[in-house]
C-alpha positions in Angstrom: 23.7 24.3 -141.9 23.8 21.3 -139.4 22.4 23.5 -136.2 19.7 24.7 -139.0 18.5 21.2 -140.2 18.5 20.2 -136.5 16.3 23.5 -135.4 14.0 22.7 -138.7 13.5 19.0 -137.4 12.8 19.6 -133.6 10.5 22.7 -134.8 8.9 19.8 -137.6 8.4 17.6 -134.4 6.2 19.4 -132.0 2.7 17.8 -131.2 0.3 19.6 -129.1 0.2 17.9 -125.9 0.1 19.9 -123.1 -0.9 18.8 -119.7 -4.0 19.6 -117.8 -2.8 22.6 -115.9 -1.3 24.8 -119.2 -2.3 28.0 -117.7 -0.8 27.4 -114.5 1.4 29.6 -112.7 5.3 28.4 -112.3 5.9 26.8 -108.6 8.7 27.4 -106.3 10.7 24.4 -107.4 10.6 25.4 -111.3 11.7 29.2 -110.0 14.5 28.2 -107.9 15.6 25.5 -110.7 15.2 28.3 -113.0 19.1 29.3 -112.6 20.3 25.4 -112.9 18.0 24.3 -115.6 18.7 25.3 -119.2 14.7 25.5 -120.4 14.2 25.3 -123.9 11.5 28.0 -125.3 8.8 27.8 -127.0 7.2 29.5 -129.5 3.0 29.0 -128.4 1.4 31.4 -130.9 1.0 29.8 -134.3 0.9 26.9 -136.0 4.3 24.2 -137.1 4.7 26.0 -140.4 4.9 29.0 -139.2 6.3 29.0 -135.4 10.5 29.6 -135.3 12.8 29.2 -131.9 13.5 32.3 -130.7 16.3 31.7 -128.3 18.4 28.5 -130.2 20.1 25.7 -128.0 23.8 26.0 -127.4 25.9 23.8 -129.8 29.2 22.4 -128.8 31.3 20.5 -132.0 28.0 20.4 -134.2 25.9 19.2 -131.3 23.3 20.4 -129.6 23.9 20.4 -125.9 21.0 19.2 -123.3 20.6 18.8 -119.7 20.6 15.6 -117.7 17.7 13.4 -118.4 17.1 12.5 -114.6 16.1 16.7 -114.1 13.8 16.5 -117.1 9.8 14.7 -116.9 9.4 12.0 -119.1 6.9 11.6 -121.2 3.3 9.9 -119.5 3.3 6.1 -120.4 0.0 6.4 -121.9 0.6 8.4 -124.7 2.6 5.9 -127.1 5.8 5.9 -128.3 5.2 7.2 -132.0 3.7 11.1 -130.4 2.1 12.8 -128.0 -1.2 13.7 -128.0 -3.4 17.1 -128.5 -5.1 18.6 -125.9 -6.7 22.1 -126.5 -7.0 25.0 -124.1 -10.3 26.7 -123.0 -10.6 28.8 -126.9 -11.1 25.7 -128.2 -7.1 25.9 -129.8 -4.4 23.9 -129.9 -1.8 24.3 -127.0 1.2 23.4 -128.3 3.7 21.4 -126.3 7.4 20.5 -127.3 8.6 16.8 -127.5 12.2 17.6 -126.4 15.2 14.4 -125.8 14.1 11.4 -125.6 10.1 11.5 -124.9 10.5 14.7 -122.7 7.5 16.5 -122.5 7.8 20.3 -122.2 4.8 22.6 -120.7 4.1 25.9 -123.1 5.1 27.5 -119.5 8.4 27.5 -120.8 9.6 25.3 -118.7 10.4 21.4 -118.3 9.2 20.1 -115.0 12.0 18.4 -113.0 11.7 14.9 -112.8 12.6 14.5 -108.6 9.5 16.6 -108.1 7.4 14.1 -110.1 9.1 10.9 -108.4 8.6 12.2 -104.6 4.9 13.7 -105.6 2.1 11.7 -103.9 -0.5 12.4 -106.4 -1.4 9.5 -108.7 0.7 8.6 -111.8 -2.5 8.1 -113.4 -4.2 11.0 -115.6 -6.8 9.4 -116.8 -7.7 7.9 -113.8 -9.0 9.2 -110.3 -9.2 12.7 -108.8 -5.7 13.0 -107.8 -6.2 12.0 -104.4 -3.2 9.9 -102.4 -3.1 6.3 -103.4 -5.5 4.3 -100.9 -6.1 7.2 -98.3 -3.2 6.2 -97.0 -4.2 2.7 -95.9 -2.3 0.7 -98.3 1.5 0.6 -99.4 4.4 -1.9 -98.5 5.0 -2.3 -94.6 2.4 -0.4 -93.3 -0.6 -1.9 -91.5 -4.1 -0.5 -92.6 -6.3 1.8 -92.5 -6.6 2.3 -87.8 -10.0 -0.1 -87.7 -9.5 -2.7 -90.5 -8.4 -5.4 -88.8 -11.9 -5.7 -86.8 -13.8 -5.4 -90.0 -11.5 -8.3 -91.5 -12.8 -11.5 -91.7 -10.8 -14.9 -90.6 -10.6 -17.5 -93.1 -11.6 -20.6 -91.8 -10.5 -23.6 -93.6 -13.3 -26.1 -93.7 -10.5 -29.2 -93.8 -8.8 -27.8 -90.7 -9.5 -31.1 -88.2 -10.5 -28.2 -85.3 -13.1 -26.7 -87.6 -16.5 -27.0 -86.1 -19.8 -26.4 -88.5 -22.7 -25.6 -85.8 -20.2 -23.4 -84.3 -19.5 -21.5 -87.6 -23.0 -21.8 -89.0 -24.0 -18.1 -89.9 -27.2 -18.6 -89.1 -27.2 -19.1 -85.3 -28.9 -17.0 -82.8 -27.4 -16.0 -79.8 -29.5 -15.7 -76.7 -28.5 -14.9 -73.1 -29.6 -17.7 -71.0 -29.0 -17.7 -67.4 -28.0 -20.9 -65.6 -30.2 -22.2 -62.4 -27.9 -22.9 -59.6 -28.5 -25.8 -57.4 -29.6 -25.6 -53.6 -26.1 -26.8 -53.3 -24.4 -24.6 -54.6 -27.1 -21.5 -53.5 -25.9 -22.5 -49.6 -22.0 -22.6 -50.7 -22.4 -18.4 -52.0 -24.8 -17.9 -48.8 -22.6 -19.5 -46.4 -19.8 -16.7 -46.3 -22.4 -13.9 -47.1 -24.1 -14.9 -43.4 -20.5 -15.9 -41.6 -19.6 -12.3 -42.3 -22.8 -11.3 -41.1 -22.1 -12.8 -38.0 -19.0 -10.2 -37.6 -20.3 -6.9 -38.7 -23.8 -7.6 -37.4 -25.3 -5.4 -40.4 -28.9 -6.7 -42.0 -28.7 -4.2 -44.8 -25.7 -5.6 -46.3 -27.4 -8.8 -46.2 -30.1 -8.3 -47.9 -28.3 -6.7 -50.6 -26.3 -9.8 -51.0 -29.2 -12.0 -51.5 -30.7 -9.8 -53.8 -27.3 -10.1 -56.0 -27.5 -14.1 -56.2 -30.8 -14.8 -55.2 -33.2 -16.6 -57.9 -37.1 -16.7 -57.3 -37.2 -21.0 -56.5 -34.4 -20.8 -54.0 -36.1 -18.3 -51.7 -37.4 -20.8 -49.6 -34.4 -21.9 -48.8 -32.6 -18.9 -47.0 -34.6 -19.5 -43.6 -33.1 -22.8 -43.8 -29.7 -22.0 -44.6 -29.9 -19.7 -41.8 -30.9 -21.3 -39.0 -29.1 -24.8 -40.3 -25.6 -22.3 -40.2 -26.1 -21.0 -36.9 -27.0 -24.6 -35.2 -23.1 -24.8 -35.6 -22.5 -21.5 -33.7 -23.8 -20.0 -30.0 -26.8 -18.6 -28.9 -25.2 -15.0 -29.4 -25.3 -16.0 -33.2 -28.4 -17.5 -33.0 -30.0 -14.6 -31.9 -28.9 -12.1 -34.2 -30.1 -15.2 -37.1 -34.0 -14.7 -35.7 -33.1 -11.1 -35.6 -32.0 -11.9 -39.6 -35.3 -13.4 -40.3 -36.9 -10.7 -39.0 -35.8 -8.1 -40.9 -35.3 -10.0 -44.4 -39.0 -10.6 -44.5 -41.1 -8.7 -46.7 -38.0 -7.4 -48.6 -36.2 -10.6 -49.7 -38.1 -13.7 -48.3 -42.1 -13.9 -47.1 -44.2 -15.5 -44.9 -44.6 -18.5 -47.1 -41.4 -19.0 -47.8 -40.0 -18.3 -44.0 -42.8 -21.6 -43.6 -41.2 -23.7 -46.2 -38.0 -23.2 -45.1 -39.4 -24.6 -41.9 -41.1 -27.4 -43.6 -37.2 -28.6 -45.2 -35.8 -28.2 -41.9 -38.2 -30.4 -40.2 -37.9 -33.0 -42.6 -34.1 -32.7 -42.1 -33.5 -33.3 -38.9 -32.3 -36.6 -38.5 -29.5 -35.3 -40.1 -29.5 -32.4 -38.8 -28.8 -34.2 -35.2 -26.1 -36.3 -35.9 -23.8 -32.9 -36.0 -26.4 -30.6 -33.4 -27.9 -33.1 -30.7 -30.0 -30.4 -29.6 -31.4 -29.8 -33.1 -35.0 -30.4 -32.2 -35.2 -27.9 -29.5 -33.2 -24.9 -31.4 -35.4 -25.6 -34.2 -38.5 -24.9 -32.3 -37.2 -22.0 -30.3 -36.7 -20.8 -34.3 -40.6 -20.9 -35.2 -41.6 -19.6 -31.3 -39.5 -16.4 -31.9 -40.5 -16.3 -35.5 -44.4 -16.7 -34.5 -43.3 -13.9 -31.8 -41.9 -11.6 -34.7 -44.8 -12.1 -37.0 -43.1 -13.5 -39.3 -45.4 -16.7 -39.5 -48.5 -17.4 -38.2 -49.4 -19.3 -35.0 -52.1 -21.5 -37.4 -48.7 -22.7 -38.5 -46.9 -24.7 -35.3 -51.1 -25.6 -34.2 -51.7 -27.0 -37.3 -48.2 -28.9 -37.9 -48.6 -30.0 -34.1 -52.1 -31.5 -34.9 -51.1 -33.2 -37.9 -48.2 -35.1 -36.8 -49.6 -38.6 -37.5 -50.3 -37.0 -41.4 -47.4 -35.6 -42.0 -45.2 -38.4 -40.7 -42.7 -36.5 -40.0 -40.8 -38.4 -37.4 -40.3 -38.2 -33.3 -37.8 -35.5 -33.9 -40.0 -33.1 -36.0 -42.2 -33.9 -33.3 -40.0 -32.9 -30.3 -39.6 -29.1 -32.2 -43.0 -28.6 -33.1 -44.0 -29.3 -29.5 -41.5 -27.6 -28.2 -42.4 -24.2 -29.8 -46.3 -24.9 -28.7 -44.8 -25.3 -25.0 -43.0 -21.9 -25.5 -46.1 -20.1 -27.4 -48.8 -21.5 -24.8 -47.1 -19.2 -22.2 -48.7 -16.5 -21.4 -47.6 -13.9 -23.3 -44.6 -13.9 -25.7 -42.3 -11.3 -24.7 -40.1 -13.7 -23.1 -39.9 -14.8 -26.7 -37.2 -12.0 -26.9 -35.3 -13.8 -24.9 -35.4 -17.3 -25.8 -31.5 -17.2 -26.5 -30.5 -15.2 -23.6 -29.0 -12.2 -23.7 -25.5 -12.4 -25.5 -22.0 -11.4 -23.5 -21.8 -8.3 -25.0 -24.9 -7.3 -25.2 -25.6 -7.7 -21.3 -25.0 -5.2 -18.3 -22.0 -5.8 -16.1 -23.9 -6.6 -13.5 -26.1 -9.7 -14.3 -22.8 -11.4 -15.8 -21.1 -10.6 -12.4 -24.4 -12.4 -10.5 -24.3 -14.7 -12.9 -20.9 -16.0 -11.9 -21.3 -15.5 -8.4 -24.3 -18.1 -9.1 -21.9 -20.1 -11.3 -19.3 -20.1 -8.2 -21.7 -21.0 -5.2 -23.2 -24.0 -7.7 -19.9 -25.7 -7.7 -19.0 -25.2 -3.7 -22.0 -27.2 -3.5 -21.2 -29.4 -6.3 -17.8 -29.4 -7.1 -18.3 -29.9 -10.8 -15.5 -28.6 -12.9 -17.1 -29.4 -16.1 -20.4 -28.4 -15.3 -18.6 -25.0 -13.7 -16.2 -24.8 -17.0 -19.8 -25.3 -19.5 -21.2 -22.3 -17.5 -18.3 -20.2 -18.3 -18.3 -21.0 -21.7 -22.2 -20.0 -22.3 -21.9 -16.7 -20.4 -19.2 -15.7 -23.6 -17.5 -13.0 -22.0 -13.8 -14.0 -22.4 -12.7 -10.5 -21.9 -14.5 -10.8 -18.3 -13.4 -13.7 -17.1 -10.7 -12.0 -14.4 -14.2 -11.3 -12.8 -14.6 -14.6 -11.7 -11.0 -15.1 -10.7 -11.8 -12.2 -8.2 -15.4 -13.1 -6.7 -13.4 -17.0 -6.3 -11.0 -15.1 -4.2 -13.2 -12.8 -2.4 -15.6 -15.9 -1.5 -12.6 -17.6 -0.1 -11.6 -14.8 2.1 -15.3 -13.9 3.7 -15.6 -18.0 3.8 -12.9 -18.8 6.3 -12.9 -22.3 5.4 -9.8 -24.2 4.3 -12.4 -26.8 2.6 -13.7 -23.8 0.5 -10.0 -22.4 0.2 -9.3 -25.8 -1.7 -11.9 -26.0 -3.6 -11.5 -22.8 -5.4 -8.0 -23.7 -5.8 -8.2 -26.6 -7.4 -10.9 -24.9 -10.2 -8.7 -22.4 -10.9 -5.7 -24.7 -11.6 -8.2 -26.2 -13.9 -9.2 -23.4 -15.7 -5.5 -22.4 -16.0 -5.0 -25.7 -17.4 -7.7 -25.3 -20.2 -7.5 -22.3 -20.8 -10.4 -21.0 -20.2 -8.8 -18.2 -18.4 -5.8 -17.1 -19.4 -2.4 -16.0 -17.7 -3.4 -11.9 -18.4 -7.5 -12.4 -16.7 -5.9 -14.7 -14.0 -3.0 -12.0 -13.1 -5.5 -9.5 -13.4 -8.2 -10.9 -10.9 -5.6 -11.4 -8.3 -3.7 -7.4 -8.7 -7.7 -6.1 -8.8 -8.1 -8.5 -5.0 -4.4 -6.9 -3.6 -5.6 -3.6 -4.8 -9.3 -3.8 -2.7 -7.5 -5.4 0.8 -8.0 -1.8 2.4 -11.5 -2.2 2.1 -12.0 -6.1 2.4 -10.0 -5.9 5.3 -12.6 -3.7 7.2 -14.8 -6.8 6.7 -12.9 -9.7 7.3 -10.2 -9.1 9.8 -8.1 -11.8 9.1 -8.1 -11.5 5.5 -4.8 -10.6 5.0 -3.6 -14.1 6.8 -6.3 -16.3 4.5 -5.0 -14.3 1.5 -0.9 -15.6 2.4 -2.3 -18.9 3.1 -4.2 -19.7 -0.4 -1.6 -17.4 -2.5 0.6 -20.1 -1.1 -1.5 -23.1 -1.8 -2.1 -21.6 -5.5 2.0 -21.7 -6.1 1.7 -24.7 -5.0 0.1 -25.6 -7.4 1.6 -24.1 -9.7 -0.7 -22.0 -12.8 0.8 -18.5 -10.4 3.1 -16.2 -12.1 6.1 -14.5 -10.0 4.0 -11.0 -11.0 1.4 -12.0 -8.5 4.0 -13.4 -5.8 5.7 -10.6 -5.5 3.0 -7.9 -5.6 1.6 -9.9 -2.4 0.5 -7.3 0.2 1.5 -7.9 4.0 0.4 -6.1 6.8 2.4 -4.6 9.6 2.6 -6.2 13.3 0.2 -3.3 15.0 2.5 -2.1 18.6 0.8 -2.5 21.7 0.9 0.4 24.1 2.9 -1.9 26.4 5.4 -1.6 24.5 5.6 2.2 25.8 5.4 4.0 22.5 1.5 4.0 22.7 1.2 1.8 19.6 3.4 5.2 17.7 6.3 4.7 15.9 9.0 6.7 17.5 10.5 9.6 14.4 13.6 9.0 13.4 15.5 12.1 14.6 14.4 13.6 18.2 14.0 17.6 18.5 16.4 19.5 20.3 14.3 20.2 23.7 14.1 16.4 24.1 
């Protein structure tokens, strides 16, 4: 009677509440907790009069036995505690659902849905509510970071109290324009300087102008002839030729005639001081506007009509000095020695006029006996690597001299070249091996070379800027024999032949 009244009240307490999915299929989980699981079945034709459990639960002492509660799904929060709610399947009837335990909720299936399913299940707890979807799209949760992209959309709070906070840098409504700075002339000359330095070692105009085009600005073009030639008043004329070859070739694709001019103009009105570091200022400046009338890069008009405005433009005597000095050089006749108005540079001349060119520099100072003025020549020829040239026309002058005043003389400049070094150890060794190594044919000339030779090799130790290389590669001629001596001037073979 007990197990009846008990079947009679859980078949009186049924409520139709099934779940959205009644009709669908078991899963994979329900089958294989199909052996473990006791289900309770339901009856889900007819109404709670009439339905009747076909397969009763097991009763143990008067009790009727159930599984854990942890296995079993509780009944949804939103349906109250007094019953569950009706649903009704697509025939507009009632599917019936069994309140089983403790507000357990069983599908008309047949089958409880395990709990652990429900708890790891990513799907919303909410029925009412959403479409089922994970919670957030995965973005939110404990210990995770956001959805990949939020923290650029996130906005920094910025307390208005905070002692740092700024309100016309914070102001929303600001617009932000580029704006690009003017440099100064100053500072144009510092990013020029290296740009025309470098130039100076590769020798390349394209890369240049490409340069100037990176930093240049449309007010400071006038200012490039200037930088120019005021950069290569520090340098020799080698450098200041390849500047007027510069100028040539920057104009018409970075700088123009006008602005080659004004570049003039603000180096003639900076010469005084200009000359306190360049002396010669006034004359370099005007072989500038000669060679740069000569390349048509300016017009003549300009250097006439500066010349013949000197008392208007007030310009000073040493504006005046360059402006006449490129009318002297432009009143020539013709200009193509223009193209030469910084001499050729050491490279770029043949090995011949450098060697005349020191024999000139070396018969100068026999007759003068300048060192300075002989050590000032050397320098402007620059030719370093050719300087063991001169070492070996000083010796060859000495021998074809035979004079002991010329043998001194030559001595004592190349003891002070030594000293300065102006020629080093290497060119000085060299000139004297390239003399021991030509005394065949010098010999043919001068007869008693070979005796002028020992004597200024000996005065040169003396004096001490000879290395032992050069001693001891000293040639010496043999005694020549005399036919008195009854050889007939033959030295005798050192073994005789047998017939003798």
């Amino acid at each position: 009677m007990e197990v009846e009244s008990n079947n009679k009240r859980a078949t009186n307490g049924r409520h139709s509440a099934s779940p959205e999915g009644s009709d669908s299929k078991e899963s994979s989980v329900e089958r294989e907790l199909n052996g473990e699981i006791q289900a309770v079945e339901l009856n889900g034709s007819g109404s709670h009069a009439n339905g009747h459990i076909k397969k009763p639960l097991p009763v143990e002492d008067g009790r009727i036995k159930r599984k854990a509660k942890r296995l079993i799904q509780r009944q949804n929060s939103g349906s109250g505690g007094g019953g569950s709610p009706s649903q009704t399947n697509g025939n507009g009837a009632a599917a019936s659902s069994t309140l089983v335990g403790n507000g357990i909720l069983a599908t008309p299936g047949g089958y409880v849905v395990p709990h652990r399913r429900w708890k790891n299940s990513r799907r919303s707890r909410n029925l009412n509510r959403g479409r089922g979807l994970p919670k957030k799209g995965g973005a939110g949760g404990k210990g995770v970071w956001g959805l990949p992209g939020s923290e650029v959309l996130a906005e920094v709070y910025e307390d208005e109290n905070d002692p740092n906070y700024d309100s016309e840098c914070n102001d929303r409504n600001v617009e932000l324009r580029e704006v690009i700075t003017e440099i100064t002339p100053a500072e144009f000359f510092k990013l020029a300087e290296p740009i025309v330095l470098e130039y100076f070692e590769h020798g390349d105009t394209h890369e240049v102008a490409v340069s100037f085009d990176e930093i240049l600005q449309g007010p400071l073009r006038e200012h490039i002839t200037s930088i120019l030639v005021e950069i290569s008043m520090d340098h020799k004329d080698s450098q200041r030729e390849m500047t007027s070859v510069l100028i040539s070739d920057l104009y018409g694709r970075v700088i123009t005639g006008k602005d080659i001019e004004k570049g003039f103009n603000i180096l003639l009105s900076n010469l005084p001081d200009l000359i306190l570091d360049t002396p010669e200022a006034p004359i370099i400046l005007g072989n500038f506007m000669a060679r740069a009338v000569a390349d048509d890069c300016i017009p003549p008009k300009f250097v006439a009509k500066s010349t013949a405005d000197l008392e208007l433009l007030e310009l000073g005597e040493h504006a005046e000095q360059a402006l006449r000095r490129a009318d002297s050089l432009l009143h020539k006749q013709g200009w193509a020695h223009l193209d030469n108005v910084w001499g050729m540079g050491g490279p770029l001349r043949p090995v011949k006029t450098i060697t005349k060119q020191m024999e000139l520099l070396l018969k100068e100072y026999q007759s003068s006996r300048d060192v300075a003025e002989a050590q000032r020549c050397l320098r402007a020829l620059e030719v370093p690597h050719y300087h063991h040239e001169l070492v070996y026309e000083a010796i060859v002058m000495t021998l074809e001299s035979l004079s002991q005043t010329t043998e001194e003389a030559m001595c004592e400049l190349l003891k002070q070249l030594d000293l300065t070094c102006l020629v080093l150890p290497a060119g000085m060794e060299q000139g004297f091996m390239r003399v021991f190594d030509d005394m065949a044919d010098i010999v043919l000339d001068v007869p008693l070379a070979y005796i002028i030779l020992d004597r200024f090799v000996e005065r040169c130790n003396r004096a001490g800027f000879l290395t032992d290389k050069i001693i001891n590669n000293m040639p010496s001629r043999g005694r020549k024999r005399f036919v008195s001596e009854g050889d007939g001037g033959h030295v005798k073979p050192a073994t005789l032949p047998m017939r003798d």
